[in-house]
TIPA-859567 format. One line per field, with one value per residue (C-alpha): residue number from 1; residue in one letter; y, z, x. Coordinates in nm, 4 decimals. Each point is the difference from the previous one (the first is absolute). Layout:
% TIPA-859567
pos: c(NUM | ...) $
code: c(A | ...) $
v: c(Y | ...) $
w: c(Z | ...) $
u: c(X | ...) $
//
This chain:
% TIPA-859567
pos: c(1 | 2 | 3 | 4 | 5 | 6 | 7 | 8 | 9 | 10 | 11 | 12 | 13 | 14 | 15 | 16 | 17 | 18 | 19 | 20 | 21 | 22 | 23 | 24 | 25 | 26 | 27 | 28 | 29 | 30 | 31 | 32 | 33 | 34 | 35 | 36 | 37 | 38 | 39 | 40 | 41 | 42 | 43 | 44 | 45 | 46 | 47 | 48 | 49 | 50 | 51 | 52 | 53 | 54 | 55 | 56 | 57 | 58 | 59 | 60 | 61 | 62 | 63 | 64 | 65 | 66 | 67 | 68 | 69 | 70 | 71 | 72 | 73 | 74 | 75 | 76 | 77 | 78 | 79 | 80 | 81 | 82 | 83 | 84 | 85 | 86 | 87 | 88 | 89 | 90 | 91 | 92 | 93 | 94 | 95 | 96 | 97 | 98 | 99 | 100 | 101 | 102 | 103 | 104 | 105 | 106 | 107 | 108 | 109 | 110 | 111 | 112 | 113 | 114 | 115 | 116 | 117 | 118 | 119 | 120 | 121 | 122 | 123 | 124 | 125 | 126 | 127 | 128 | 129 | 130 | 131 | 132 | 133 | 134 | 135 | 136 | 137 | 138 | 139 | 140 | 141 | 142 | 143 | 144 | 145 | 146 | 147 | 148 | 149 | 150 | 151 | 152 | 153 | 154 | 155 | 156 | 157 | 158 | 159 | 160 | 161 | 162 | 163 | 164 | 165 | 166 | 167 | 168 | 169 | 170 | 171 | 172 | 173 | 174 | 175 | 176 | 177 | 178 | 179 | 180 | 181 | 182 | 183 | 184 | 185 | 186 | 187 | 188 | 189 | 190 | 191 | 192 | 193 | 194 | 195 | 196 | 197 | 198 | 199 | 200 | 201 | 202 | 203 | 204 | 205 | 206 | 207 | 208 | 209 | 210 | 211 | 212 | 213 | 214 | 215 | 216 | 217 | 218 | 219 | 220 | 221 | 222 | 223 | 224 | 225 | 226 | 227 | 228 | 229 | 230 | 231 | 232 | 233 | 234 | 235 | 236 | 237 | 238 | 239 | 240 | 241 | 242 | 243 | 244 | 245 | 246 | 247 | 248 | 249 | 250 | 251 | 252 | 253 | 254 | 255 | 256 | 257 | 258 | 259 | 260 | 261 | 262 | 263 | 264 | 265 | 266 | 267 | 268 | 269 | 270 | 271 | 272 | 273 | 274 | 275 | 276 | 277 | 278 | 279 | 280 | 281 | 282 | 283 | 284 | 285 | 286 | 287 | 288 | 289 | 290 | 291 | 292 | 293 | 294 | 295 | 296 | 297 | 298 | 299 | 300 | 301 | 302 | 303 | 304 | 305 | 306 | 307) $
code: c(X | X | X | X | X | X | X | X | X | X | X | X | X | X | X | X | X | X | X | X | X | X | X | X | X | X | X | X | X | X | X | X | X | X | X | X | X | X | X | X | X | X | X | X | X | X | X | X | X | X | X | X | X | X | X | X | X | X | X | X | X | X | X | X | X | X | X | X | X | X | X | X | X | X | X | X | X | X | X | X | X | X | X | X | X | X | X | X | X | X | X | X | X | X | X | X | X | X | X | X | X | X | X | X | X | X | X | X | X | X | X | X | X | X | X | X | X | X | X | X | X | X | X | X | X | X | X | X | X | X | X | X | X | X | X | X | X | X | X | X | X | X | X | X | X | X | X | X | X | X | X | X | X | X | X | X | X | X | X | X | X | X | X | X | X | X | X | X | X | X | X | X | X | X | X | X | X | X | X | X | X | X | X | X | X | X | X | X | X | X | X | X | X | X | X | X | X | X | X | X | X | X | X | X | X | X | X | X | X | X | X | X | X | X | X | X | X | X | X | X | X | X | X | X | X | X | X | X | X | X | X | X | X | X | X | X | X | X | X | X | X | X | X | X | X | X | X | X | X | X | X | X | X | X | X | X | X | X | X | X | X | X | X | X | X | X | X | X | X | X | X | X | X | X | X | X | X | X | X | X | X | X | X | X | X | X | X | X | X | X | X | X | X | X | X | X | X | X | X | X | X | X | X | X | X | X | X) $
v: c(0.0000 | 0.3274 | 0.3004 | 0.1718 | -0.2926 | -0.0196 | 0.3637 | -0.0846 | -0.2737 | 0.1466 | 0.2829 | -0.2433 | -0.1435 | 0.3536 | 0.1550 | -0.3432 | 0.0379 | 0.3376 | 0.0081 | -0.0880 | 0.1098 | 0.0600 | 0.1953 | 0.3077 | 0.3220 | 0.0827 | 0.3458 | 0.0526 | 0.3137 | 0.0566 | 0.2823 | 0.0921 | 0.3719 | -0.0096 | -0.2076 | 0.2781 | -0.1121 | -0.2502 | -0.2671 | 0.0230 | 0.0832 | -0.2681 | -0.2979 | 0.1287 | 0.0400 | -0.3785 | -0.0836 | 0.1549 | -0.1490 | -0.3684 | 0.0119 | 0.1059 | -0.2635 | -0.2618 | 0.0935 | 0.0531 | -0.3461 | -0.2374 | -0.2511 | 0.0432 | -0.2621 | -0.2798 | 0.2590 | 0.1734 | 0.3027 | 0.2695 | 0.2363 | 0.2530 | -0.2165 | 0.1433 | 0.1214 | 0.3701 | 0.0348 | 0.2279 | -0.0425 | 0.3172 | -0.1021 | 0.3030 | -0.0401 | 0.2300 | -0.1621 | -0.2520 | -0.2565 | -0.1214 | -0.0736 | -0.0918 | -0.0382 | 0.2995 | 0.0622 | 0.1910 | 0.0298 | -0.2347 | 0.1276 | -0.2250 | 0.0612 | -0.1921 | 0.0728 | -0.1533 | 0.1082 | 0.0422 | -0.1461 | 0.2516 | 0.2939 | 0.1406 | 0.0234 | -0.2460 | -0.1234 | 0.0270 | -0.3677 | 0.1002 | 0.2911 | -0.0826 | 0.1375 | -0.1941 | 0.2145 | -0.2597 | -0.1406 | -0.1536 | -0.1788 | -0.0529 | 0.0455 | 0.0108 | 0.1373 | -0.2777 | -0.2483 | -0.2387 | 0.0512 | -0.3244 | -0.1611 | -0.3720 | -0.1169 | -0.2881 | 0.2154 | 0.3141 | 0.0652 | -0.0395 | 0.0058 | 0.3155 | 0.1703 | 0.3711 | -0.0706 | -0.2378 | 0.2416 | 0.2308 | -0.2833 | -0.1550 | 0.2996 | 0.0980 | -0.3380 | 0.0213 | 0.2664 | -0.1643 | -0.2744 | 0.2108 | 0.2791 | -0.3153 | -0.1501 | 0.3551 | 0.0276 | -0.3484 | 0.0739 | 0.2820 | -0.1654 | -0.3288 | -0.1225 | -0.1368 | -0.0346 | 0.1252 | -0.2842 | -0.1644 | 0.3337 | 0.0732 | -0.3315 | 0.0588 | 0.2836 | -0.1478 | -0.2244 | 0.2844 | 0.1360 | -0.3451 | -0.0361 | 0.3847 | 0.0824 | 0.0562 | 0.2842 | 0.3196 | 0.2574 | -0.2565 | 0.1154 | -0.0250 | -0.4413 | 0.0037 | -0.0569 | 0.2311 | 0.2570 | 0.1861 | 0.0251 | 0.1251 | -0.1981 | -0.2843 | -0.2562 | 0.1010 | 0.1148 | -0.3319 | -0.1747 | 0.1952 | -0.1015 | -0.3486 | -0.0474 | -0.1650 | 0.1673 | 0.2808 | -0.1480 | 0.2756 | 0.2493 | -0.2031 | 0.0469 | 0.3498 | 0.0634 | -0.1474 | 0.1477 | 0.3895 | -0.0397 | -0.2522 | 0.0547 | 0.3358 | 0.2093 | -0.2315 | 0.0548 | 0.4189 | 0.0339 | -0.2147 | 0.0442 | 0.3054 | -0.0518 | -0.3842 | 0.0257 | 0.2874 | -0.1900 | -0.3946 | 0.2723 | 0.0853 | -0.3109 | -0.1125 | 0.2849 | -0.0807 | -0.3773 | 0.1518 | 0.2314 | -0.3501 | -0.1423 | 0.2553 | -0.0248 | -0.3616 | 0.0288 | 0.3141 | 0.1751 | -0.2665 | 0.1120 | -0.1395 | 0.2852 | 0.2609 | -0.1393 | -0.0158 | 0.3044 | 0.2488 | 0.2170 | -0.0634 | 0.2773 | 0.2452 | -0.3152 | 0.0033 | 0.3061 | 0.0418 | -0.3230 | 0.1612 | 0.3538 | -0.0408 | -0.2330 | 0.0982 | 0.1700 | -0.3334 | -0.1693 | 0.2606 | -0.0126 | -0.4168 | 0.0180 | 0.3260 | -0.2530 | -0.2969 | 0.1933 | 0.2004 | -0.2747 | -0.2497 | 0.3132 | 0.2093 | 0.1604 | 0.1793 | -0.0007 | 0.3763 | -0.0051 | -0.2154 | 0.2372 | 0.3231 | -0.1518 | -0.2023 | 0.1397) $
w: c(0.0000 | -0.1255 | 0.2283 | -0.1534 | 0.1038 | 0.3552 | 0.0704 | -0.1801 | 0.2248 | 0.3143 | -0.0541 | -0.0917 | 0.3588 | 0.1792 | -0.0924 | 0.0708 | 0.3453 | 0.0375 | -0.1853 | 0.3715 | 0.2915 | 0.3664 | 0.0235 | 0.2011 | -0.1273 | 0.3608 | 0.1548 | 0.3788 | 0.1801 | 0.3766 | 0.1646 | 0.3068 | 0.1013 | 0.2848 | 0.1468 | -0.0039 | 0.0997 | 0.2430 | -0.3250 | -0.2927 | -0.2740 | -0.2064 | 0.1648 | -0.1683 | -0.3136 | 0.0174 | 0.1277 | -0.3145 | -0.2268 | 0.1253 | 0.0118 | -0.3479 | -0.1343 | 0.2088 | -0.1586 | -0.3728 | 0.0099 | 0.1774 | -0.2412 | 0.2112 | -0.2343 | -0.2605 | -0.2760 | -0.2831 | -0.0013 | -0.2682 | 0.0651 | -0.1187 | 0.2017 | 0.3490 | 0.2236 | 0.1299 | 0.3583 | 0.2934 | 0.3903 | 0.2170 | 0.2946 | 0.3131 | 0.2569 | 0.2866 | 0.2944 | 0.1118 | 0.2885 | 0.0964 | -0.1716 | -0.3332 | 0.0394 | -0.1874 | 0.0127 | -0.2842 | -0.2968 | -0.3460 | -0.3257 | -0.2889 | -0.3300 | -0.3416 | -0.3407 | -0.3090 | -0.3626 | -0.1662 | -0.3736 | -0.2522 | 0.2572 | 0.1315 | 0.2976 | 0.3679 | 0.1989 | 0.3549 | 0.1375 | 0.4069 | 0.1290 | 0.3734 | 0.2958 | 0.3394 | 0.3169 | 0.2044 | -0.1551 | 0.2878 | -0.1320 | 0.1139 | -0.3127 | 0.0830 | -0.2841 | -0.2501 | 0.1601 | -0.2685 | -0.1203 | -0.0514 | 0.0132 | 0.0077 | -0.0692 | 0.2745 | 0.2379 | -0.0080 | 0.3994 | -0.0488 | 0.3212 | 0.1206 | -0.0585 | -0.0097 | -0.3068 | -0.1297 | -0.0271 | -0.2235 | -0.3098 | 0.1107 | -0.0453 | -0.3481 | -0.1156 | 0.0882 | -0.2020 | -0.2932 | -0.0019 | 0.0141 | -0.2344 | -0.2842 | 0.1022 | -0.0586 | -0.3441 | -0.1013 | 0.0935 | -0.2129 | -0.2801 | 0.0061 | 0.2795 | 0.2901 | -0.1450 | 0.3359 | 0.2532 | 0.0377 | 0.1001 | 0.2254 | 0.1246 | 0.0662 | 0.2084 | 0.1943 | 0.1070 | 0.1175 | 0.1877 | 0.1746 | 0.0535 | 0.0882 | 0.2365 | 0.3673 | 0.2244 | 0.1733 | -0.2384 | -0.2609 | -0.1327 | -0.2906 | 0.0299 | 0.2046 | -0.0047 | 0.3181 | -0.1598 | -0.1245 | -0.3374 | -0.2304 | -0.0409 | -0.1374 | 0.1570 | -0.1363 | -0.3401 | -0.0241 | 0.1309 | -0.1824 | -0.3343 | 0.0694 | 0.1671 | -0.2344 | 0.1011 | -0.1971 | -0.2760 | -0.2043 | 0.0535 | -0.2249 | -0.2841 | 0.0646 | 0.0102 | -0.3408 | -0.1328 | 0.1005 | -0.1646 | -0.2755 | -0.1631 | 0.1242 | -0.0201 | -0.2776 | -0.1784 | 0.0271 | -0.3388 | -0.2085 | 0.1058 | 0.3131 | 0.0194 | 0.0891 | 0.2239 | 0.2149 | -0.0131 | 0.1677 | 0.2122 | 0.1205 | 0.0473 | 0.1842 | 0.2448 | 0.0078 | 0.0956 | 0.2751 | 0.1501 | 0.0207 | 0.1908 | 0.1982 | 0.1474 | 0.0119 | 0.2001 | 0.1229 | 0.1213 | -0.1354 | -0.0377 | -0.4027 | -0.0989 | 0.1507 | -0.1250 | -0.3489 | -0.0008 | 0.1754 | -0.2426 | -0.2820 | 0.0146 | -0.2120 | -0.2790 | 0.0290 | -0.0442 | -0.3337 | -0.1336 | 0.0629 | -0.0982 | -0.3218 | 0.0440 | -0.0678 | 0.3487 | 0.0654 | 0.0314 | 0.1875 | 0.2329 | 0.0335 | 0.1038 | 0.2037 | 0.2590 | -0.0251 | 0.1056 | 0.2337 | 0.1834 | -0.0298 | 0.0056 | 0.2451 | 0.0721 | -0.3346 | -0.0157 | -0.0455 | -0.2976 | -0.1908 | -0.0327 | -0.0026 | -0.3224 | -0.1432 | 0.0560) $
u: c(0.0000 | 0.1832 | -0.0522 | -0.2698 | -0.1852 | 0.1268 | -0.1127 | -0.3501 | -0.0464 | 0.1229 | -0.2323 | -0.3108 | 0.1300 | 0.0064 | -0.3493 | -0.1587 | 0.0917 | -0.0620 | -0.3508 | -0.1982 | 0.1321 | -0.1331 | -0.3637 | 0.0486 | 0.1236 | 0.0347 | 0.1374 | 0.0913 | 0.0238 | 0.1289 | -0.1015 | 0.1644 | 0.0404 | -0.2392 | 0.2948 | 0.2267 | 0.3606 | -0.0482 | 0.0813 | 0.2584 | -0.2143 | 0.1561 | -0.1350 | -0.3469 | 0.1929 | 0.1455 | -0.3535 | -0.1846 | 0.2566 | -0.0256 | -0.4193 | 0.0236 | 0.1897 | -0.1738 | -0.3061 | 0.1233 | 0.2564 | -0.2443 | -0.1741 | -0.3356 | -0.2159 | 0.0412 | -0.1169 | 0.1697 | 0.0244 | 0.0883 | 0.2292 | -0.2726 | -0.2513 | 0.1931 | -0.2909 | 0.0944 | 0.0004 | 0.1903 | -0.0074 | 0.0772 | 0.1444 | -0.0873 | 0.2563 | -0.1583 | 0.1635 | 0.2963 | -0.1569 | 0.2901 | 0.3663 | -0.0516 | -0.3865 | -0.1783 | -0.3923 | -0.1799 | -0.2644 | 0.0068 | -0.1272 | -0.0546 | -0.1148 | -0.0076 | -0.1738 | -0.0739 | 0.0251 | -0.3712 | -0.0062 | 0.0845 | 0.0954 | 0.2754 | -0.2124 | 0.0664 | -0.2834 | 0.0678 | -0.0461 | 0.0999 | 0.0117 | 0.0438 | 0.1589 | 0.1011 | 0.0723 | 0.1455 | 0.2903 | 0.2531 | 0.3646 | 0.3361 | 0.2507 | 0.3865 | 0.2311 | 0.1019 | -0.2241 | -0.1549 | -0.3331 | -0.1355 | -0.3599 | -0.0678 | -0.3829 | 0.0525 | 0.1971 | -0.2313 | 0.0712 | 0.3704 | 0.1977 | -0.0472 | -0.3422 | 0.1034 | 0.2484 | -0.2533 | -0.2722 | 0.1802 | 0.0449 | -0.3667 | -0.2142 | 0.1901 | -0.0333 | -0.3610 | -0.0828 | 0.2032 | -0.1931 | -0.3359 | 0.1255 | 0.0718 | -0.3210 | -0.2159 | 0.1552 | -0.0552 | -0.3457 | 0.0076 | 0.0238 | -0.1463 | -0.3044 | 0.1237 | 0.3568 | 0.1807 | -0.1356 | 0.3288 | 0.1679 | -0.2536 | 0.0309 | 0.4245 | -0.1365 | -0.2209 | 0.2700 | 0.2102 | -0.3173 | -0.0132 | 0.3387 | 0.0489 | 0.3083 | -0.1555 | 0.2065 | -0.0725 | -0.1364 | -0.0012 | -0.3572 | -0.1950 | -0.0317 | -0.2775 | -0.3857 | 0.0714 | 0.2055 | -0.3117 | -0.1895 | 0.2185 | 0.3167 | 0.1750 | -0.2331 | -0.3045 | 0.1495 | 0.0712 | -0.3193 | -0.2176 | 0.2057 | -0.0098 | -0.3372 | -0.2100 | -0.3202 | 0.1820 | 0.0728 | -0.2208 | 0.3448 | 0.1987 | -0.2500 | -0.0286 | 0.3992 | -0.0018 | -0.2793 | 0.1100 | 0.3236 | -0.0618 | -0.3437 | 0.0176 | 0.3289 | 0.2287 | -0.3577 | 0.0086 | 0.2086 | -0.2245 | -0.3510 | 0.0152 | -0.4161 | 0.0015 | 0.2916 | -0.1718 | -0.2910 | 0.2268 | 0.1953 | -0.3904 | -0.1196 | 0.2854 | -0.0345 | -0.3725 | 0.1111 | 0.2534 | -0.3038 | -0.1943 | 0.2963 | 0.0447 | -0.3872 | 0.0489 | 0.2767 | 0.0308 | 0.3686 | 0.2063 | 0.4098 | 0.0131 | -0.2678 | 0.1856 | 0.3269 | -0.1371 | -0.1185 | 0.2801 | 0.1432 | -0.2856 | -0.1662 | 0.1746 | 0.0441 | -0.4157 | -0.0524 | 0.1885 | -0.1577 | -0.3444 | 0.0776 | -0.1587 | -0.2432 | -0.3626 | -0.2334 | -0.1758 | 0.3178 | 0.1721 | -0.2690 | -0.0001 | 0.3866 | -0.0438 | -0.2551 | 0.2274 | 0.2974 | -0.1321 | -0.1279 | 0.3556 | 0.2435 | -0.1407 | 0.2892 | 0.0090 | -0.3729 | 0.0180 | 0.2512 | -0.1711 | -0.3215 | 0.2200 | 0.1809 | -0.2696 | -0.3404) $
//
């Protein structure tokens, strides 16, 4: 083989192995100046860059991905306050979006804030997660790798839902299994039937739970008969993006206060109202009473922009 071929077939080689990769396009920012000088800013720095790469080099299912099929996502770490040595308490954003068909524009898929975030990180430490050693062998330093591989797991899931019904139950399912397996410490929160409404526990229940099985259908129906549809035909996607509000209102009575219709809905409302902008006065009004009633903190916004 001369070396013409060689090359040929070492590059054949190369973009093979390169055409999937891992599924998170995943970016990690530490916060820290309500610490002040008690800690060398670089740990944060070292911590940001490790939780970044754990996240983007971790294979976290058996599917192939694209490289242009990486699911964009960040995490903003808060660091308001250092518990003890090494052990720092704070808030946890995380967000992810996904393309819409023909658009330059991103769906939101989470848009969720924690304010109880509790892990012990020391500089250089590895940042490692094991499905069948969730707890690890100290909880504090567990925690930190458990609740980011929890929301990998339910991030993948949401957009696999996205675009095909019911297509994220084995994620969901990986998270679950961190949920039962959940590191146990002081202020380790957010695990726990006990640890309020709104937090990991229930995000996770209320996914899983059967008896709300009608969420999966409406995930998929918002973003794949309604938004991917927006280009082609914007009158029959605004009418599935209605109905599938008009199935979530339904849920909601049926079971009322749940943590999955807020967590579907947070940060919506501004994507809502420029889907309906243009829609005709009957149908302004329809989505003006579902909303109202399932978003009620923007209640208000939606008739000042709509009506």
């Amino acid at each position: 083989m001369n070396k013409k071929n060689i090359l040929f077939a070492l590059s054949v080689c190369l973009i093979s192995i390169h055409a999937y990769s891992q599924e998170l396009n995943a970016r990690v920012t530490v916060m820290s100046n309500k610490v002040g000088t008690s800690v060398d800013k670089k740990v944060f720095n070292t911590l940001q860059n490790q939780l970044t790469n754990f996240l983007n080099t971790r294979k976290w299912t058996n599917d192939n991905y694209r490289v242009t099929e990486k699911i964009d996502c960040s995490f903003i770490i808060n660091i308001e306050s250092v518990v003890e040595t090494n052990v720092y308490k704070g808030s946890i954003a995380i967000q992810a979006a996904r393309p819409v068909y023909n658009s330059s524009y991103k769906a939101a898929l989470i848009n969720f804030q924690e304010p109880d975030f509790l892990f012990k990180y020391i500089e250089f430490q590895p940042v490692e997660f094991n499905d069948s050693r969730v707890q690890g062998t100290e909880a504090s330093v567990a925690n930190l790798t458990a609740v980011f591989a929890f929301y990998a797991y339910t991030i993948i899931g949401m957009d696999n839902d996205s675009f095909s019904p019911k297509s994220g139950e084995v994620n969901f399912t990986r998270a679950q299994n961190i949920v039962t397996n959940a590191p146990e410490g002081k202020g380790i929160t957010g695990w726990s039937v006990f640890d309020g409404l709104r937090n990991r526990y229930w995000l996770n229940e209320n996914i899983v739970n059967s008896r709300y099985n009608i969420i999966h259908d409406i995930i998929y129906s918002y973003y794949r008969t309604g938004l991917d549809k927006m280009y082609d035909n914007e009158a029959e996607a605004r009418s599935n993006i209605l109905q599938a509000l008009i199935q979530l209102k339904a849920f909601n009575r049926e079971n009322p206060n749940t943590m999955i219709l807020q967590f579907f809905m947070q940060g919506k409302s501004q994507e809502i109202i420029g889907i309906f902008k243009n829609a005709m006065p009957q149908e302004k009004s329809r989505i003006i009473e579902i909303v109202s009633e399932i978003d009620i903190v923007n209640a208000a916004k939606y008739k000042q922009e709509l009506q």
